[in-house]
MDAnalysis code that builds the backbone (N, CA, C; Angstrom):
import MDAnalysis as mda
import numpy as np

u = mda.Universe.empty(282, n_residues=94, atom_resindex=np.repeat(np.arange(94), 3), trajectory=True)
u.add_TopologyAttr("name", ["N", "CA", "C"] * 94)
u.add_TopologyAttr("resid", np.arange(1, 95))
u.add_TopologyAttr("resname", ["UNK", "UNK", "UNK", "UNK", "UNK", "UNK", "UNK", "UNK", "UNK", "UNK", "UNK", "UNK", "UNK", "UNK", "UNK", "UNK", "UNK", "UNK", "UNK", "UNK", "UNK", "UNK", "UNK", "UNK", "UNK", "UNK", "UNK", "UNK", "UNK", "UNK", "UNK", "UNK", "UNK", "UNK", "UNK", "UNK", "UNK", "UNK", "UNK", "UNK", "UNK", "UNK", "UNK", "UNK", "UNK", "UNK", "UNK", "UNK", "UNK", "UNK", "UNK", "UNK", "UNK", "UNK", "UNK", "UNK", "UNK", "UNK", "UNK", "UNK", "UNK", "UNK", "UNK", "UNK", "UNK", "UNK", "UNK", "UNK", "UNK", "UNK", "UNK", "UNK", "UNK", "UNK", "UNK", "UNK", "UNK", "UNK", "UNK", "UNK", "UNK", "UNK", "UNK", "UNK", "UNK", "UNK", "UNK", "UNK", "UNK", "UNK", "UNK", "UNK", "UNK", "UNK"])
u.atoms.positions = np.array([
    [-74.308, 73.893, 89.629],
    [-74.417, 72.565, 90.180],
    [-74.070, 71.502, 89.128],
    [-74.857, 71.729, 87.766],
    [-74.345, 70.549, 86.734],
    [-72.851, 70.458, 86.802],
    [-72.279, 71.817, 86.597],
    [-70.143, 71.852, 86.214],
    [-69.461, 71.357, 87.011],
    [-70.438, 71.755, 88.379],
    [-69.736, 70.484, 89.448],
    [-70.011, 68.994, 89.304],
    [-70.846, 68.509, 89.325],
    [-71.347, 67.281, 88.745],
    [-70.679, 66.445, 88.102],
    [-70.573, 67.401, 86.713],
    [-70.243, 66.816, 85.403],
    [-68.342, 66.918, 85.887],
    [-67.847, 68.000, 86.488],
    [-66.244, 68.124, 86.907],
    [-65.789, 68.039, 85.311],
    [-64.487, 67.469, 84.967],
    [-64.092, 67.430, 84.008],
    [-64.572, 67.483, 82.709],
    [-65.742, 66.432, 82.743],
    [-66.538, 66.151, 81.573],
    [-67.571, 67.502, 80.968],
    [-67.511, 68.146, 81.865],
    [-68.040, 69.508, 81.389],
    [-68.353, 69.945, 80.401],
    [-66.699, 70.372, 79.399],
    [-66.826, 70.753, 78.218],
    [-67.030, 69.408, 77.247],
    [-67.619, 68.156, 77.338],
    [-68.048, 67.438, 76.459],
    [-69.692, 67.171, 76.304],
    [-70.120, 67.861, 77.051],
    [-71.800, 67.301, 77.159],
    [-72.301, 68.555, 76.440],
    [-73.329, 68.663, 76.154],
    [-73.992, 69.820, 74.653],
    [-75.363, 69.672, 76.135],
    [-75.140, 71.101, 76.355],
    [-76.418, 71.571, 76.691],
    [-77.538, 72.583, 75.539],
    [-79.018, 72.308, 75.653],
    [-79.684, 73.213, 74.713],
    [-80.533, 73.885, 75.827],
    [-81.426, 74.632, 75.238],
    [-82.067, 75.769, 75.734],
    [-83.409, 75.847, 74.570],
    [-84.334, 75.695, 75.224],
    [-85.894, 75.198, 74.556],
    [-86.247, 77.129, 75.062],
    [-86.014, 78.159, 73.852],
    [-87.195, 79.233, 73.998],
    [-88.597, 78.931, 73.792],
    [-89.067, 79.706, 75.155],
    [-90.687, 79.581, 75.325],
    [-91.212, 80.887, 74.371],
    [-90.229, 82.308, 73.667],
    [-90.814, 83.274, 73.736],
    [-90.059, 83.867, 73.014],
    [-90.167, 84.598, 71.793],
    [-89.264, 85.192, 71.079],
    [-89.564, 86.868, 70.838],
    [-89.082, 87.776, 71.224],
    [-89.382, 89.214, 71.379],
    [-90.478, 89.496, 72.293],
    [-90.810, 89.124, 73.457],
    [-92.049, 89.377, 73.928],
    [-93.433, 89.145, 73.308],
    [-93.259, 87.900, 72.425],
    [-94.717, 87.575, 71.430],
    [-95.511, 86.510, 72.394],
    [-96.242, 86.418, 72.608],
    [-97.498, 85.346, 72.853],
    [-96.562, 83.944, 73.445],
    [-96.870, 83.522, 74.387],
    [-96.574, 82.210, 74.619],
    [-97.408, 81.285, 73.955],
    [-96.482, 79.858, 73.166],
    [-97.523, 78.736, 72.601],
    [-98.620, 78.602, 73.723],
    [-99.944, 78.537, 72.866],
    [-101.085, 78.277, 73.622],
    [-101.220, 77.087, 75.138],
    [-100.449, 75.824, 74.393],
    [-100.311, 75.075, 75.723],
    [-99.492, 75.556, 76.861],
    [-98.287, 76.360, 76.953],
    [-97.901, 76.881, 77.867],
    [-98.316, 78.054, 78.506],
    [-99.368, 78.741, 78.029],
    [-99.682, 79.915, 78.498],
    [-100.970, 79.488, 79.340],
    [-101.745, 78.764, 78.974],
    [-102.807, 78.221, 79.913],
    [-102.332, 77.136, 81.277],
    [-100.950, 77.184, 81.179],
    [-100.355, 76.230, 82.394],
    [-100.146, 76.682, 83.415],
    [-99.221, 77.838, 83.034],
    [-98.496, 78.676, 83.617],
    [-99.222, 80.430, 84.331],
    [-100.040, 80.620, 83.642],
    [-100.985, 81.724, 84.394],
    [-100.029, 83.187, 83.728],
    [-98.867, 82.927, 83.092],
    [-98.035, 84.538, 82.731],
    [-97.785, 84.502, 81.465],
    [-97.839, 85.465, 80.882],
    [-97.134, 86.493, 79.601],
    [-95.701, 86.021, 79.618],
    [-95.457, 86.123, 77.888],
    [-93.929, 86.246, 77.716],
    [-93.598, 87.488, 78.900],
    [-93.722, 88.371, 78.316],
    [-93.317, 89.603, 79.127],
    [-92.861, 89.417, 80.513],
    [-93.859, 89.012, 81.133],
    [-93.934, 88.675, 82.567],
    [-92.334, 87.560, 83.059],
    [-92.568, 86.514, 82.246],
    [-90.789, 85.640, 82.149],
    [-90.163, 86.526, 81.853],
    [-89.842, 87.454, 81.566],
    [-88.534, 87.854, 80.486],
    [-88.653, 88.523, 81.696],
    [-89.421, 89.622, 82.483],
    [-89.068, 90.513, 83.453],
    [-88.532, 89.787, 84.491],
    [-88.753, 88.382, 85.522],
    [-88.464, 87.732, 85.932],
    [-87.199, 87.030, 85.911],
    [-86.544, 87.430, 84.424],
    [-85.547, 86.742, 84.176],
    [-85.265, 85.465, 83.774],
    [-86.133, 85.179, 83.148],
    [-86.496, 83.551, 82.876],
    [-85.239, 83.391, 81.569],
    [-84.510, 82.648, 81.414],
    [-83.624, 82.561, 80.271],
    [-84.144, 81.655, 79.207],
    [-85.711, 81.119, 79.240],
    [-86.038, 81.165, 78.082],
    [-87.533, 82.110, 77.232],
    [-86.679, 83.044, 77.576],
    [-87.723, 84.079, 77.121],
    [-85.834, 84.770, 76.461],
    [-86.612, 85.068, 75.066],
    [-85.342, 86.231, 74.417],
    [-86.127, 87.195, 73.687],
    [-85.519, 88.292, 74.194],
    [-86.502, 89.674, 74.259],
    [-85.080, 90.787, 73.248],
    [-85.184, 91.784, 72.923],
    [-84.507, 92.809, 72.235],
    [-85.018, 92.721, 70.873],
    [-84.172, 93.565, 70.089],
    [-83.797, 93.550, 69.025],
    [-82.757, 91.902, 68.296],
    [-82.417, 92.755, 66.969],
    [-81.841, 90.919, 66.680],
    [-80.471, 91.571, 67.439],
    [-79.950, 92.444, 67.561],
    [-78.452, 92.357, 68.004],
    [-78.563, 92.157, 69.280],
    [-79.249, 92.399, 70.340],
    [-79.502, 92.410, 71.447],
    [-79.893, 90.889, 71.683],
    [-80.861, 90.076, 70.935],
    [-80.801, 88.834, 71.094],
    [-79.524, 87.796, 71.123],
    [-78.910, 88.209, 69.957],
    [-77.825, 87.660, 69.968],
    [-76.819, 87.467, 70.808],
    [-76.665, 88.746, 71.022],
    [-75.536, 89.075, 72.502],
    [-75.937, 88.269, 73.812],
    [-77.238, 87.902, 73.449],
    [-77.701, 87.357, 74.792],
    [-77.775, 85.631, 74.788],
    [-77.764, 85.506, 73.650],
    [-77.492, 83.957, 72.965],
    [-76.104, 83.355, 73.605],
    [-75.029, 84.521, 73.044],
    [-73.971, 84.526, 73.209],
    [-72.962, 84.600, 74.580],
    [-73.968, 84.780, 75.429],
    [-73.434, 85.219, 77.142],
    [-74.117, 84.363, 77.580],
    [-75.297, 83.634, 77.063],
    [-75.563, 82.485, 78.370],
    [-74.772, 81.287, 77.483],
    [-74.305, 80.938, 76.329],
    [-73.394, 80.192, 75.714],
    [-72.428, 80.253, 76.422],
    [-71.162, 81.542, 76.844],
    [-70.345, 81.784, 77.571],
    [-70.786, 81.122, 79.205],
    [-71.847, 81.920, 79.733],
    [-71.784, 81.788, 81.337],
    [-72.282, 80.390, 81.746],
    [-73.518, 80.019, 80.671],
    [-74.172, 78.563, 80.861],
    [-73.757, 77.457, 80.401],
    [-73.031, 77.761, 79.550],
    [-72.479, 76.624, 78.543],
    [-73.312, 75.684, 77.237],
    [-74.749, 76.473, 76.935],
    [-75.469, 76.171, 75.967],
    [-74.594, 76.104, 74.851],
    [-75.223, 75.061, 74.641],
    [-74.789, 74.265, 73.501],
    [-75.397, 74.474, 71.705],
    [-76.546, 75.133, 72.432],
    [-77.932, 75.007, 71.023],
    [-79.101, 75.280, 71.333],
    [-79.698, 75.834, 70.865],
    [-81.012, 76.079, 71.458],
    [-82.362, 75.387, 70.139],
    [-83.531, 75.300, 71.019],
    [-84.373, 74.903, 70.275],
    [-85.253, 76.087, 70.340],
    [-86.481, 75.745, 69.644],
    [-87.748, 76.964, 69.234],
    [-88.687, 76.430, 68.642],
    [-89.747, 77.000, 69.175],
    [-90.956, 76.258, 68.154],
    [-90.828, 76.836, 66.671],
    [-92.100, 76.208, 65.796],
    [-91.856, 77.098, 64.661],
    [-92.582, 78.167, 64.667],
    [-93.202, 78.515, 65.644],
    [-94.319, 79.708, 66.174],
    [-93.340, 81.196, 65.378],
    [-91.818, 80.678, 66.594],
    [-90.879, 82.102, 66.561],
    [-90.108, 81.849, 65.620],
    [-89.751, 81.033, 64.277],
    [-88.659, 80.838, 63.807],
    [-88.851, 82.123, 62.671],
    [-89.752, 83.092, 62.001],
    [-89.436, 84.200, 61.496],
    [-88.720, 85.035, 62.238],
    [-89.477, 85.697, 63.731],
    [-88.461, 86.190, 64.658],
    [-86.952, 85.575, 64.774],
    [-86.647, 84.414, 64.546],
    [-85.181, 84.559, 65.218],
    [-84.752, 84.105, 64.059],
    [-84.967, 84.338, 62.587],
    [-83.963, 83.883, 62.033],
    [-83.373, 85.044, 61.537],
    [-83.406, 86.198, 61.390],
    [-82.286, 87.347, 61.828],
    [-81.124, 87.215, 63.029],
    [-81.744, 86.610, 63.953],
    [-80.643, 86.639, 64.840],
    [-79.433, 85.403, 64.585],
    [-80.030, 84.388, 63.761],
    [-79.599, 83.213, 63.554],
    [-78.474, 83.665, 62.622],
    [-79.132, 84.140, 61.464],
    [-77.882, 84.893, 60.737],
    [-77.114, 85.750, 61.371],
    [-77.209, 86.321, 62.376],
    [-76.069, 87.491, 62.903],
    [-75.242, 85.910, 63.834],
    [-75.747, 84.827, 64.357],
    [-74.786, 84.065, 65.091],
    [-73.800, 83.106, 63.825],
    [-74.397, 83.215, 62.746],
    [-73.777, 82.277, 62.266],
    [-72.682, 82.319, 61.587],
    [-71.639, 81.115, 62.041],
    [-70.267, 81.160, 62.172],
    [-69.710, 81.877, 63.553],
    [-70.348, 82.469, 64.485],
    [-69.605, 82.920, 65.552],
    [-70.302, 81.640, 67.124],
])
């Protein structure tokens, strides 16, 4: 719906992507008392901000909703930033 929207302007707007959940760890406390579910529970659901695998498996998955969604960047608390900064290094420069 946005690509239609946006039509042309598409490839100029920077979409990000706010992870709630990095490997199936604990949701931040304020979102887990909101929401009633487990990382786990999003990620099975399919929630695209839950990133679950390994670091190569994260990545790949970084990398295909970049492709299919057009993310631009993603954010993270600093809860997960040990978890994903392996994966950060496997994206960087690609």
């Amino acid at each position: 719906m946005l690509r239609e929207a946006a039509g042309a302007r598409f490839d100029d707007l920077e979409l990000n992507l706010n992870l709630v959940a990095v490997d199936d760890e604990q949701l931040p406390p304020w979102l887990a008392s909101r929401i009633g579910m487990t990382a786990g529970q999003l990620a099975a659901q399919g929630a695209t901000s839950v990133l679950t695998g390994i670091s190569a498996q994260m990545a790949e998955t970084l990398r295909r909703r970049r492709d299919e969604l057009g993310i631009s960047y993603i954010c993270v608390t600093d809860m997960f930033a040990d978890q994903l900064a392996p994966v950060v290094e496997r994206l960087a420069g690609t």
